[in-house]
N, C-alpha and C positions, 0 to 999 in steps of 0.2 A: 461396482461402486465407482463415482464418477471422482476427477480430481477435485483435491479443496479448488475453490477461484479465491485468486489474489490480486486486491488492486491497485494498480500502482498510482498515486497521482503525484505528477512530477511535469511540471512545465518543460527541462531541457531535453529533447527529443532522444539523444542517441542517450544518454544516462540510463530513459526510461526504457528506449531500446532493450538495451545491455541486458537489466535487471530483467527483463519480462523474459528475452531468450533463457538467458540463465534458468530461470525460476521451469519455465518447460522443460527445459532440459532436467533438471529433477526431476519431474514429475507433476508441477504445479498447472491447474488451469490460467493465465495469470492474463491480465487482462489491463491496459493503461488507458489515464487521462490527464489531459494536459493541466487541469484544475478542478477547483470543486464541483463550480457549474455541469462539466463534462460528465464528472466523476456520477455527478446526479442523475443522468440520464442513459449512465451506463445500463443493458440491460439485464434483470434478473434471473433470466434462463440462460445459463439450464442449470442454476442452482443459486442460492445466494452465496454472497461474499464470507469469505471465513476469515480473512484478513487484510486490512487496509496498509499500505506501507505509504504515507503525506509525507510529504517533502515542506520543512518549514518553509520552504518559500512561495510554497501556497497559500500559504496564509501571511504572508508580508505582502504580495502587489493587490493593494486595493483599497476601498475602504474597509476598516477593520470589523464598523459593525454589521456589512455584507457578508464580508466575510464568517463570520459567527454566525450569521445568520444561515448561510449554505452549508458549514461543518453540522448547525446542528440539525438542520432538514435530514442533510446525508446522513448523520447516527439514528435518526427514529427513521429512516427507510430503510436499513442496514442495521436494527438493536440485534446488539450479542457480536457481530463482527469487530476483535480487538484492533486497535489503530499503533503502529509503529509509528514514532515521529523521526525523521531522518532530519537529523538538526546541523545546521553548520557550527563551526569550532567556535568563533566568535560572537555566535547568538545564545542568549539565554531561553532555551526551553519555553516557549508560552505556555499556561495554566493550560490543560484539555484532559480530555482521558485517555491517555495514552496508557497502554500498555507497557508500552518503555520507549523512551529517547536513546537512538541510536546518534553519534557522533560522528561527523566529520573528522579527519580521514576516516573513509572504510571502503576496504575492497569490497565491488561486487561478491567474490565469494563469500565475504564475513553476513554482507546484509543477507543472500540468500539464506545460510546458518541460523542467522537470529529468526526467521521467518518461519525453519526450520522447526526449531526450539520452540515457536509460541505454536504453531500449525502442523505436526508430526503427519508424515505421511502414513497412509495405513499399509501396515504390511505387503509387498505385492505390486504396491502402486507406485513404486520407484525406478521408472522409466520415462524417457523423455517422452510428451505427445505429439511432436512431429517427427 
C-alpha cells in the first residue's frame, strides 16, 4: 500500500519546506505548491491527493474571483480530498469547505497531528520515506 499524498499549498518556501519534511518523515507522501494555479498542475500519480493543507494566504494575493475560481477547478479535480485551512490569528476564516481551520500560532508538529487526525496512517506505514 502506497503512502496517503498530502498537499501542501503554501507560497512561504521553507514554512512549506518544514511541513513536507515533517509530514515524510511520518510516513506521509506529501508533496508542495506555492499556490493554487501550481497546486492544479500538480501531478496525479501515483495516487490522488488525500489531503489538502491551504495556507489562507492563498487565497488573499489576488483577485478574489480568480481565485474561487482555481479553489474550485482544484476541488472537482481533487472531489473527496478534505482541505485544512491553516488561517492566520487575525484573519477570519473565509466561507470554503474546509475540513477544519487550523490557527495561527501552530507548531509544525501540532499541524502534522491535525493531518494526522483527519488522514490516519495505515498500520505498518509509519515510517519516514526518505
Amino acid at each position: 500500500m502506497s503512502a496517503p499524498r498530502v498537499l501542501i499549498v503554501m507560497a512561504a518556501q521553507w514554512p512549506r519546506a518544514l511541513i513536507r519534511a515533517e509530514l515524510r518523515e511520518a510516513g506521509y507522501d506529501a508533496v508542495g505548491a506555492r499556490d493554487l494555479l501550481e497546486a492544479l498542475g500538480a501531478p496525479d500519480e501515483p495516487g490522488p491527493f488525500r489531503l489538502v493543507l491551504l495556507d489562507q494566504a492563498a487565497l488573499s494575493a489576488g483577485d478574489p474571483a480568480l481565485l474561487r475560481d482555481l479553489l474550485d477547478r482544484f476541488i472537482a479535480r481533487h472531489p473527496g480530498a478534505p482541505i485544512l485551512l491553516l488561517s492566520g490569528t487575525a484573519h477570519e476564516a473565509p466561507d470554503g469547505p474546509w475540513l477544519r481551520v487550523l490557527r495561527r500560532p501552530m507548531s509544525i508538529s501540532d499541524i502534522v497531528a491535525a493531518i494526522g487526525r483527519a488522514v490516519p496512517l495505515p498500520r505498518g506505514e509509519r515510517h519516514p520515506l526518505d
